[in-house]
C-alpha positions, 0 to 999 in steps of 0.5 A: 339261489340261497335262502336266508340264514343258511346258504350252504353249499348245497343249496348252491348245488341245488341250484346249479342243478335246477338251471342245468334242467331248465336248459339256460346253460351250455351242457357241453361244458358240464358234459363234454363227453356224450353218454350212453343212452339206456331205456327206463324200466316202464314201471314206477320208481321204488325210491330205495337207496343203497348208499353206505351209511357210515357210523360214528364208530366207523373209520370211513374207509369207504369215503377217505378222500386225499387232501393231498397226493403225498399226505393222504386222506384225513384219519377220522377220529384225529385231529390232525392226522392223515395216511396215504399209499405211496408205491411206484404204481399209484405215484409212478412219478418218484420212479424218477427220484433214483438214488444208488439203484432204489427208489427212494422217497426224497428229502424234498417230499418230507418237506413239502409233507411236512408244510402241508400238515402245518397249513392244516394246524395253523391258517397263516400266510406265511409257514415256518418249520423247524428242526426238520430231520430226515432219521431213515431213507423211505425206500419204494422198490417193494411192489406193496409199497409203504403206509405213511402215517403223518400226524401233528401233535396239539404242541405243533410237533409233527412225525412221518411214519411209515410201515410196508403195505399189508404187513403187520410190522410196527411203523418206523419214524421216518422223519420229525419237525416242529411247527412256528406258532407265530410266524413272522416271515423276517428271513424271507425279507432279508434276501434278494435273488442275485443278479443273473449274469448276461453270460452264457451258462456255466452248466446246462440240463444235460451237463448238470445231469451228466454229473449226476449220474456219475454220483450215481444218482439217476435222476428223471423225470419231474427230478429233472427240473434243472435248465442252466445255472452258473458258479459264483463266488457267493454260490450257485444259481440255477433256472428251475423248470419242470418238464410239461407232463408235470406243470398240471400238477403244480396246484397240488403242492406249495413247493413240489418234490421236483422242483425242490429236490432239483434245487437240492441237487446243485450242491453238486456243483460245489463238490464237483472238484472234491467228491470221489465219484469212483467210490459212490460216495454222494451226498444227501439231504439230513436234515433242515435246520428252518424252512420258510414259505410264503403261501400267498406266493402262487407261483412255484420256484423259478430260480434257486440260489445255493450258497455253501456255509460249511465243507467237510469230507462227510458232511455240507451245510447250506442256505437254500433261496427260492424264487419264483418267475418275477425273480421274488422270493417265495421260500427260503431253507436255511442251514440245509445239511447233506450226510456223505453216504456210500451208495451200495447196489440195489440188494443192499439198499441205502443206509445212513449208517457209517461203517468203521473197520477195527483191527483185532486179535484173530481168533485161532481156532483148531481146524476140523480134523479127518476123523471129524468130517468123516463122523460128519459124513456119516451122520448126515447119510444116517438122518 
């Protein structure tokens, strides 16, 4: 099947297609679906082509394929830069990510983003990140949805930008993190799951859910990957499954949106005494201080333990651990930071902006007279 000195995937193409015409396979697995037959023309062929053929000037956007369904297609001409559409008609599954009445990209997504654009800068069995700030909420409740550009610079820097679809805005730095050039792993070696306890459950899917959209936060969906847990003194442990219709996409992803996002909703549960649901205060993820992930993993997380370093009114710090079904770790986010947000309606949309009221001096000014809103009206009836 392979000539000497070559052996191409091509050839190998060729080959599999020369023992599909010999008939020495079974064609239903190759076409489990039968086509519909049509009459050749009784002439000879004439052996033209119409491929488009591209150029070294073109930017291919005609043969752009996704590496991956958040980050896109590969943008010629760049190293390490790549675009995709995100909308909630191309990727319907965010619809369920619901925060405050928008549909807003997760923090979770910049992450698994961001991982992705590391293992295409660096080949390593283990990924590290640093310094991973979410700077702005990507909201998707427009119908043309947003443009975003991920890119890496030659240092290992990486920013995710993003500019409304069919628009000439400029685009806007959504979030930024920095690549480990020499990874090691260490911090993965030093955890170990807790023992879950023979106990029934402290919270359920539907309790855990419940208390969600009291914080209104509407989660679903592949966002609903949370089955039980329970509330220790050290923190919170959780069993994470996600729904069936989404398990085929695991493959797609080092650590998918829903299944993180869910194990970053636990913090919650530490709150659960402490936030004033009344008010639409919640908290959202800002920011990750170091991610670590261990891509010779294979198994997607199974279980996540959130333990609580830091509590104040506006702001939570935490060490977010993974593990997969055989209880070992597989990625371990340390310093994760939640910013108290006010959850406005829907015509406001999410702001990471904290607003102050300050008192001053009112400003007197005198009052339209008679005469004045007669002039006024007379002027108007004139023009």
């Amino acid at each position: 099947t392979m000539t000497r000195n070559n052996g191409e995937l091509s050839e190998l193409h060729q080959a599999v297609g020369q023992a599909i015409l010999a008939n020495t396979c079974d064609l239903q697995h190759f076409f489990p679906v039968t086509g519909k037959k049509v009459e050749l023309p009784t002439y000879a062929w004439q052996h033209e082509k119409f491929w488009y053929t591209s150029t070294p000037e073109s930017y291919q956007i005609l043969g752009r394929f996704p590496v991956h369904p958040l980050l896109g297609a590969k943008l010629p001409k760049e190293d390490f830069s790549w675009e995709s559409h995100l909308n909630t008609g191309n990727h319907a599954w965010l619809t369920g990510h619901n925060v405050g009445g928008s549909i807003v990209l997760p923090g979770a997504a910049f992450a698994e983003m961001a991982l992705n654009a590391s293992s295409h800068f660096q080949d390593a069995e283990i990924l590290e990140l640093e310094n991973l700030e979410i700077l702005a909420p990507l909201i998707l409740d427009d119908e043309l949805g947003k443009v975003v550009h991920t890119r890496v610079s030659p240092s290992g820097d990486i920013e995710i930008l993003s500019r409304t679809y069919n628009s000439d805005e400029k685009y806007r730095l959504q979030a930024k993190a920095k690549i480990v050039h020499q990874p090691t792993g260490l911090s993965l070696q030093d955890i170990k799951i807790p023992v879950i306890p023979d106990t029934d459950a402290d919270f359920d899917k539907q309790s855990h859910y419940k208390l969600t959209e009291q914080a209104v936060l509407n989660y679903q969906g592949a966002f609903s990957a949370v089955e039980n847990g329970w509330v220790q003194d050290e923190g919170i442990l959780s069993k994470l499954e996600l729904p069936g219709e989404f398990i085929q996409d695991l493959d797609h992803y080092y650590l998918h949106p829903g299944l993180l996002d869910s194990a970053i909703q636990l913090v919650l549960h530490h709150l659960i005494d402490k936030l004033n649901f009344v008010s639409g205060i919640a908290f959202v993820p800002i920011s990750m201080a170091k991610i670590t992930y261990l891509k010779k993993a294979g198994n997607p997380p199974a279980y996540a333990f959130l333990k609580c370093l830091k509590l104040s009114p506006h702001s939570v710090l935490t060490d977010l651990e993974l593990y997969d079904k055989d209880q070992k770790p597989i990625a371990l986010i340390e310093k994760l930071r939640y910013r108290a947000v006010k959850l406005q309606d829907k015509k406001q949309h999410l702001s990471y902006l904290d607003y102050y009221l300050t008192p001053a001096p009112r400003i007197n000014e005198s009052l339209p007279t008679l005469s004045d809103k007669v002039h006024s009206a007379l002027s108007k009836s004139f023009y």
